[in-house]
C-alpha positions in Angstrom: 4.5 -24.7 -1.5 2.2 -25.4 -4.5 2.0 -28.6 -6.5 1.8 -26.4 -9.4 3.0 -23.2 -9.9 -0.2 -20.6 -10.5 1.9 -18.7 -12.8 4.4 -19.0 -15.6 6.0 -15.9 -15.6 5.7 -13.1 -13.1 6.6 -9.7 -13.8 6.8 -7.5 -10.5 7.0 -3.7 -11.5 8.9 -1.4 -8.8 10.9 -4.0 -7.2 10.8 -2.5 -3.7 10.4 -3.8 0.3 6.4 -4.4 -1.4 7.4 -5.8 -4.6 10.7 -7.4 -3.6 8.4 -9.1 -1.1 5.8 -10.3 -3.6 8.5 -11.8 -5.7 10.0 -13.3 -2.7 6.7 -15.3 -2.1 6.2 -16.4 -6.0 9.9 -17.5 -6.2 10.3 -19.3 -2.5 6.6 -20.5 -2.2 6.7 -22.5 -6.4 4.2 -20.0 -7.4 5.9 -18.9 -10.5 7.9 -20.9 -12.6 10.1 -17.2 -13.6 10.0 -13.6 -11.5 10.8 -10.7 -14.2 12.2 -6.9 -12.1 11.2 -3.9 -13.3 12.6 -0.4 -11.8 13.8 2.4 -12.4 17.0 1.7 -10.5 19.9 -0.1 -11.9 21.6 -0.4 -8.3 18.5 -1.8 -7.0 17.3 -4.1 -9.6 21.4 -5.7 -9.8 20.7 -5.9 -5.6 17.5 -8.0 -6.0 19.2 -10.2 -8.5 22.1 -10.5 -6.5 19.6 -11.3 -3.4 17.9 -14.2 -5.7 14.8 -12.0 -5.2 13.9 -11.9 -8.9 15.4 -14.3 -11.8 16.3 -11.4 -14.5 15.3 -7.8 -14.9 14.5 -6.9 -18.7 12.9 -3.6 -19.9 9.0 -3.2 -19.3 7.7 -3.5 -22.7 10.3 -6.7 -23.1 9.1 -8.1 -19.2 5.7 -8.0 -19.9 5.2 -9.3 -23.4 5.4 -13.1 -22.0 4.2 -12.9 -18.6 0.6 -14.2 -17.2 0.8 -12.4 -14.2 2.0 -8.7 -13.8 1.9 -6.8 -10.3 2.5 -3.1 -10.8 4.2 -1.2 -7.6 5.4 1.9 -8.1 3.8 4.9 -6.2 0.2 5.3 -6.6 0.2 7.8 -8.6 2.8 6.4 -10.7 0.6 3.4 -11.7 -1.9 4.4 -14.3 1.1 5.9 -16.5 2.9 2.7 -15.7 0.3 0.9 -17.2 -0.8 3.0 -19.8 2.8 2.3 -20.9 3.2 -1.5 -21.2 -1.0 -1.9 -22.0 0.0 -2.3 -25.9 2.5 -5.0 -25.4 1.1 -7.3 -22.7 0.0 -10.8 -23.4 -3.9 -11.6 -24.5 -5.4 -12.7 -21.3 -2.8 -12.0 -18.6 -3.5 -11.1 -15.0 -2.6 -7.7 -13.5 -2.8 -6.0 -10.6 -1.6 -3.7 -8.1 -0.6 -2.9 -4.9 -1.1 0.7 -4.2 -3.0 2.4 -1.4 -5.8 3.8 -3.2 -8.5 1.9 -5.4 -11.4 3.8 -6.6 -9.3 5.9 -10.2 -6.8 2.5 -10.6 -9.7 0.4 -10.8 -11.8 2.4 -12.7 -8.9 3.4 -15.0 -7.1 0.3 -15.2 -10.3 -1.7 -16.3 -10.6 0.8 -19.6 -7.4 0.4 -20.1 -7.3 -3.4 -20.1 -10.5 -3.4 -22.4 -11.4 -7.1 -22.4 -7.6 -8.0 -24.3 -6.2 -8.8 -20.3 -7.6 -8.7 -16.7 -6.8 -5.6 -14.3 -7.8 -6.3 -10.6 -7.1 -4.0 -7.9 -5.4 -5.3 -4.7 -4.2 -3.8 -1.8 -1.7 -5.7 1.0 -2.5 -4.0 4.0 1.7 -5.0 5.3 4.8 -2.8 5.1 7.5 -1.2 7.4 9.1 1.8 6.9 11.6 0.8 4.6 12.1 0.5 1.3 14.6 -1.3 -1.8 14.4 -4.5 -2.4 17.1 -5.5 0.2 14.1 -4.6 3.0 11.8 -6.8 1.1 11.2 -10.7 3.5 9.2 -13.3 2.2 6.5 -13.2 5.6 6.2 -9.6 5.1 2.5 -11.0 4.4 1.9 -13.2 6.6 -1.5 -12.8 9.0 -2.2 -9.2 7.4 -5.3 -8.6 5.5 -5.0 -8.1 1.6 -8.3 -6.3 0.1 -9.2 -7.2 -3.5 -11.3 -4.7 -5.8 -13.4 -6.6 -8.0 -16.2 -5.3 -10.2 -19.2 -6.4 -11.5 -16.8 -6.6 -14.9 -14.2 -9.3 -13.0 -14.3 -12.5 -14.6 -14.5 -15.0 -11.8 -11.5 -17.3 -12.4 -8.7 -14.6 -12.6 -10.3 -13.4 -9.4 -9.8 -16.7 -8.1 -6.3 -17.6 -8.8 -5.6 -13.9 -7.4 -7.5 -15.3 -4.1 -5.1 -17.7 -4.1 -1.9 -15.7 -4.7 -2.5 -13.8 -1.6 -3.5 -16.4 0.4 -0.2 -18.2 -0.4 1.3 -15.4 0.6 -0.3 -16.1 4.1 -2.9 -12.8 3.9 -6.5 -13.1 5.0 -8.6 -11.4 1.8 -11.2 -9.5 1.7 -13.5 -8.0 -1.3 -14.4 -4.5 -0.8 -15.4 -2.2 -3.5 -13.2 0.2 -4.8 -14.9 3.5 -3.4 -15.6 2.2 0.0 -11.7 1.0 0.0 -10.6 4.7 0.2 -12.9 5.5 2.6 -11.9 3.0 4.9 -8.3 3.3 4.3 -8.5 7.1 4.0 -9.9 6.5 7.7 -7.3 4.3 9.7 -4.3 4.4 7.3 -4.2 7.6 5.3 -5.2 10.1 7.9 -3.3 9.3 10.4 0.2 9.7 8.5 -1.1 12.9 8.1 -1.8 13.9 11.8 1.6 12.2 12.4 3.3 14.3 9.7 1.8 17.4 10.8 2.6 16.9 14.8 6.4 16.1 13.9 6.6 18.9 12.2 4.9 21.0 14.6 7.6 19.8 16.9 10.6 20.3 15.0 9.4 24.0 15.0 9.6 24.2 18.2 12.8 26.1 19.4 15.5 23.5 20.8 13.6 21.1 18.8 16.7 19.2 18.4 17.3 19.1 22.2 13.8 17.9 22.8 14.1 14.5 21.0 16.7 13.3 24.1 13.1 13.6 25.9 11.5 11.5 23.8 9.9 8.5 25.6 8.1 5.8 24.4 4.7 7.0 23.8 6.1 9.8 21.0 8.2 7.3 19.6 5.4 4.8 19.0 2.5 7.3 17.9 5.5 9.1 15.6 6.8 5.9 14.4 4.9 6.3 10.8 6.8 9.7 10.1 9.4 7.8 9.0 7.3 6.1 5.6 8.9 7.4 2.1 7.9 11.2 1.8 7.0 10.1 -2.2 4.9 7.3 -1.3 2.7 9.5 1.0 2.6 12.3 -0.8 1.2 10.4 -3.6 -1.4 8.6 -1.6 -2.4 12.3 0.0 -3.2 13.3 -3.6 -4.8 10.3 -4.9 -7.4 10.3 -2.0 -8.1 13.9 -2.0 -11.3 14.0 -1.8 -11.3 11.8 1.4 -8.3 13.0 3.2 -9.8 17.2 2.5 -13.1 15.9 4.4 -11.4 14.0 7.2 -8.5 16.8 7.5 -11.5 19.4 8.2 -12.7 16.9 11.1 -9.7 16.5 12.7 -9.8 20.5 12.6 -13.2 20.3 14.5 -12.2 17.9 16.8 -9.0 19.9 18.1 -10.8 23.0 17.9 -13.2 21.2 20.4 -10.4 20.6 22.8 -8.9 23.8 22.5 -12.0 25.4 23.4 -12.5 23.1 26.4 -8.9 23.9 27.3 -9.3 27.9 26.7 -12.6 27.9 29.2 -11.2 25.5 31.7 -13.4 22.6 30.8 -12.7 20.0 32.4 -15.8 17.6 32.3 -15.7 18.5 28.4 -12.4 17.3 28.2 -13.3 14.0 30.4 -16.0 13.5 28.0 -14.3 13.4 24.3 -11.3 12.1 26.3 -13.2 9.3 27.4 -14.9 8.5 24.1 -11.9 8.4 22.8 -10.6 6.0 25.2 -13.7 3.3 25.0 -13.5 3.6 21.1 -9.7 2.8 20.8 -10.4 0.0 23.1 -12.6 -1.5 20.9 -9.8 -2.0 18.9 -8.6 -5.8 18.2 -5.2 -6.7 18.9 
């Protein structure tokens, strides 16, 4: 817990298992003196009161107008409208950020947008599960995961700082990346393979007796399949946000199978040993 709270008043928008989470951590940790909700649900904004997640929920335009720190979560796509929105009537020199998937258009976007009159810094908590509402949200949802900060050349240092330090109360290891190489990475380990996972459950639900075949389920499809179960809207709106990225690495993906199937078709077995195998040493360089 801090000696002093970074914050006065904290306004999370989209008070879901992210957001809940983040309020969580600013309430529990003495962070913020006051946590403002913000959401489009009624039932789940009286839920996270009820939980002692946030302190009150107020309208956006009302939330914002006295807090110093604002974190915007609702989907990605969702987030340049949102704070398009609420720009007019938030305070001279807050601090706002994010915690979507992508980086590259919210940074870019949100720094136009905040014009010099309040801060906008991108973050991204690299934590979740695959549920959502506030009642899913835990206060160590954070804890030992990395959390990668967008700066520009435009950031002012000390904001930057005291965001540092939010995360890192929140027990995340930070990194600065810039915005453009963020979605590349991400597209990379996080965004592409939703979609392979996507695309291989439904492949299999097409099967006939599809239903039949989940009884033979073992381990390994459960585990690999696992992400299938991530809110269809949140994905769909990452997809489209890193277009550019996820178009480039679908078409490899394509390459790569068509490899294998062509190994398969010819009876290739030393070809199939060989991208096998480099498959094998690379996801072993993986760290635990």
């Amino acid at each position: 817990m801090t000696e002093k709270p970074l914050f006065n008043t904290a306004v999370i928008i989209g008070v879901g298992l992210i957001g809940g989470s983040i309020a969580r951590v600013l309430k529990n940790r003495g962070m913020a003196n006051r946590v403002i909700g913000v959401g489009r649900s009624e039932a789940n904004l009286k839920a996270a009161l009820e939980l002692g997640i946030i302190d009150a929920s107020l309208p956006a335009d009302d939330a914002v107008k006295e807090a110093d720190f604002i974190v915007l979560c609702p989907p990605v796509l969702s987030i340049i409208p949102t704070l398009k929105a609420i720009a007019p009537h938030i305070k001279k020199g807050a601090l706002v950020t994010d915690g979507g998937s992508t980086k590259k258009d919210i940074v870019e976007r949100g720094e136009k947008i905040a014009a010099g009159r309040f801060v906008f810094i991108g973050s991204h908590p690299i934590a979740g599960t695959e549920k959502s509402g506030a009642a899913s949200s835990f206060e160590t949802l954070f804890e030992n995961h990395q959390c990668i900060i967008t700066p520009t050349p435009n950031t002012p240092a000390e904001p930057l700082k005291k965001l540092t330090a939010f995360w890192r109360g929140a027990g995340m290891k930070t990194v600065l990346m810039d915005p453009a190489l963020h979605d590349t990475v991400m597209g990379a380990v996080s965004h592409l393979p939703h979609l392979v996972v996507f695309a291989l459950v439904n492949t299999v639900s097409e099967i006939d007796g599809s239903e039949n075949l989940l009884n033979f389920a073992a381990g390994g499809f459960k585990d690999f399949t696992r992400i299938a179960g991530s809110p269809p809207e949140m994905w769909a709106d990452i997809a489209l946000a890193n277009r550019a990225t996820m178009l480039e690495m679908s078409a490899a993906v394509r390459g790569n199978l068509a490899a294998i199937e062509n190994a398969i078709q010819s009876g290739d077995r030393e070809a199939l040993m060989r991208m096998f195998k480099r498959a094998n040493e690379f996801r072993g360089k993986l760290k635990r």
